[in-house]
Every structure is written in C-alpha cells, then in structure tokens.
C-alpha atoms as one frame of an Amber mdcrd trajectory, in Angstrom:
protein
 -42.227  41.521   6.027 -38.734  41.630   6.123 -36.725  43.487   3.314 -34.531
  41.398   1.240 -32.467  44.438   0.384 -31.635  47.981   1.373 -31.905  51.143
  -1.231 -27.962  51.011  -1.278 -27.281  47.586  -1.751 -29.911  47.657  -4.288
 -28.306  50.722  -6.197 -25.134  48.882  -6.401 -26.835  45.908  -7.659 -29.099
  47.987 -10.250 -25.431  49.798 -11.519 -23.208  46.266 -11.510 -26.661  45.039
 -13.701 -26.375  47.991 -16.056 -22.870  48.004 -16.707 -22.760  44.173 -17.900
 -25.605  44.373 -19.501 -23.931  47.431 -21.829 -20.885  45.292 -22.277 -23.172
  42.639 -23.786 -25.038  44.668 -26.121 -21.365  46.175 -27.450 -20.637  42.453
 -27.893 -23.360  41.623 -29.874 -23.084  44.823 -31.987 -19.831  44.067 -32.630
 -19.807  40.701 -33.640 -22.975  40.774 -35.365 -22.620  44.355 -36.937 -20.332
  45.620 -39.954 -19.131  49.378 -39.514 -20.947  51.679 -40.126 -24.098  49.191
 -40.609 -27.359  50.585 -39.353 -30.854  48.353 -38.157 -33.894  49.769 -38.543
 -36.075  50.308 -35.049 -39.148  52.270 -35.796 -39.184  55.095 -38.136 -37.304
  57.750 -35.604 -34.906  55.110 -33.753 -31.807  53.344 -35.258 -28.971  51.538
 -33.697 -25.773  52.546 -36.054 -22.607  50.885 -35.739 -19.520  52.913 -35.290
 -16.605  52.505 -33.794 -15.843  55.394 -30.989 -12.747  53.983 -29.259 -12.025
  56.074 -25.375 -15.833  57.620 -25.572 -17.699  55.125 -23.320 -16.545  53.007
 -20.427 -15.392  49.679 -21.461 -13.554  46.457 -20.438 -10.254  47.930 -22.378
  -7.766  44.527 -22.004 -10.461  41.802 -21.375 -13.198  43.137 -24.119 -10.910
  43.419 -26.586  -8.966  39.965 -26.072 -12.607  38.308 -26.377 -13.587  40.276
 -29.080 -10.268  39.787 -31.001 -10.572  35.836 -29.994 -14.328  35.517 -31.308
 -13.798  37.649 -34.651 -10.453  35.193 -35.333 -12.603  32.055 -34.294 -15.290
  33.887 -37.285 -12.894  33.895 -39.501 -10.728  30.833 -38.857 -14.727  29.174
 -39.483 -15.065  31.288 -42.868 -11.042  30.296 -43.994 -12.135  26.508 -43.399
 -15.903  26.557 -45.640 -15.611  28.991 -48.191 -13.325  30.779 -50.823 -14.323
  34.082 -49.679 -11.644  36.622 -50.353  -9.152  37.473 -47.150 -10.422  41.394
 -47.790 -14.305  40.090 -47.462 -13.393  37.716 -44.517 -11.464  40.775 -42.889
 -14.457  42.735 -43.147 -17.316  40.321 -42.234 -15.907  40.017 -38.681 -15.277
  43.541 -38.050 -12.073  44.385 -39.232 -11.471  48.044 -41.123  -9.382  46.025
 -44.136  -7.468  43.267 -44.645  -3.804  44.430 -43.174  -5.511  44.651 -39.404
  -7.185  41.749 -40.155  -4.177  39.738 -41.177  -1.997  41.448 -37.980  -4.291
  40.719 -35.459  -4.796  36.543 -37.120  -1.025  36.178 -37.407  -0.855  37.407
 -33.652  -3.478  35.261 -32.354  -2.605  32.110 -34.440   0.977  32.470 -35.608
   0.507  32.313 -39.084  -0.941  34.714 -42.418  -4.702  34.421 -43.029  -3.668
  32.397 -46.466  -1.300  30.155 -44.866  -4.052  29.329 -42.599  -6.690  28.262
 -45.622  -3.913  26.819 -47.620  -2.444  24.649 -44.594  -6.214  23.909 -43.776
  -7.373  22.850 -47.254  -4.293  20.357 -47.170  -6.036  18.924 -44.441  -9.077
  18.760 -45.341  -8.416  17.153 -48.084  -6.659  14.253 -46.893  -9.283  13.714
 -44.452 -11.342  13.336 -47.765  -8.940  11.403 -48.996  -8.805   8.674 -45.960
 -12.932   8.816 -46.077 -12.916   7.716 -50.056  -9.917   5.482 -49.751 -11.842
   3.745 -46.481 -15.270   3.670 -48.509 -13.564   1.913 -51.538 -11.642  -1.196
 -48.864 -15.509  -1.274 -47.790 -17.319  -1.877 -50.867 -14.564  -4.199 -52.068
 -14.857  -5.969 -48.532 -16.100  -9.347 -50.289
C-alpha cells in the first residue's frame, strides 16, 4: 500500500492544522466572550477570557481587522434593534469602555456610535412610514 504522505509533509500539515485551528478558537472567544468572563468546564477546568496582547502568536494586521469588522457589524446590529446604552453596546462586543468603542466605530464607519442610531432611526422610520402610508392607499383601494 502506497503512503499518501511522508512523516514531514504530515508534520507540516498537523502544525498549519493547529495553528488555524487556535486562531479560530481566539475568534470565537472573542466575539462570543466579555473580558474577563469565565465558562465553566468540569470542576478543575475553565476557559477565562483575558486579553494578553504580544503573549501568543497571532494574525496581528488580519485578526484584528476581522475582529474589529465583526465586533462593529455586532454593534451596528445592536444600534439598529435596541436602545441599549453606547457604554453597554461598547462592552457587549468586546470593547474595554465606550471611548475605544466609539474610536474604533467612527474609524470603521465614519461617523459617532449616536450619529449612527440617530441617522438609522430616521430611517427606519420612514421606511415605517412608506409601509403605513402604502397599507392605508390599499385598504382605501375601492
């Protein structure tokens, strides 16, 4: 039988296979973790969330640009459906407080966290507004 591949192509492989697999797990723990947030394994083992920035290898630039991008996409989704308080919003997707929050949203989308929700609402609500004023030409519709 003939081997599909040798000890050194397979270490490679088994390393490359390692090393995403970490950077997904730091994904997940970071978009689905608050700081300092622990989860519960068994009675010895818990994963604890903390951030340790220069400690582990890590996609520096392209982590952090998809990270950044999915915790703004979080919270352009929160701004949109609920009231919540910028400070809560900032801290449900990961941020430390509200001032990194609202530097890193203004970078990626060019505008304050409240301009955002305010602009957004304005929207929204016309949209509303078209819906009703549409549903009232139909039921007058003789």
């Amino acid at each position: 039988m003939k081997k599909l591949l040798t000890k050194g192509q397979l270490s490679v492989l088994i390393v490359f296979a390692v090393l995403i697999i970490d950077q997904i797990i730091k994904i997940l723990v970071k978009t689905n973790m608050y700081w300092h947030e622990s989860i519960r394994i068994t009675d010895w083992f818990y994963i604890y969330f903390t951030e340790n920035n220069g400690m582990a290898f890590g996609m520096e630039i392209f982590g952090k640009l998809f990270l950044t991008t999915f915790r703004i996409t979080k919270a352009r989704e929160l701004l949109d459906s609920t009231n919540y308080p910028i400070e809560s919003i900032a801290l449900s997707c990961g941020y430390s407080d509200a001032l990194v929050f609202t530097k890193a949203f203004h970078a990626m989308k060019g505008m304050s966290p409240s301009k955002y929700r305010k602009e957004s609402h304005k929207e929204s609500t016309k949209e509303q507004l078209q819906e009703v004023e549409g549903l009232i030409a139909r039921l007058l519709k003789p």
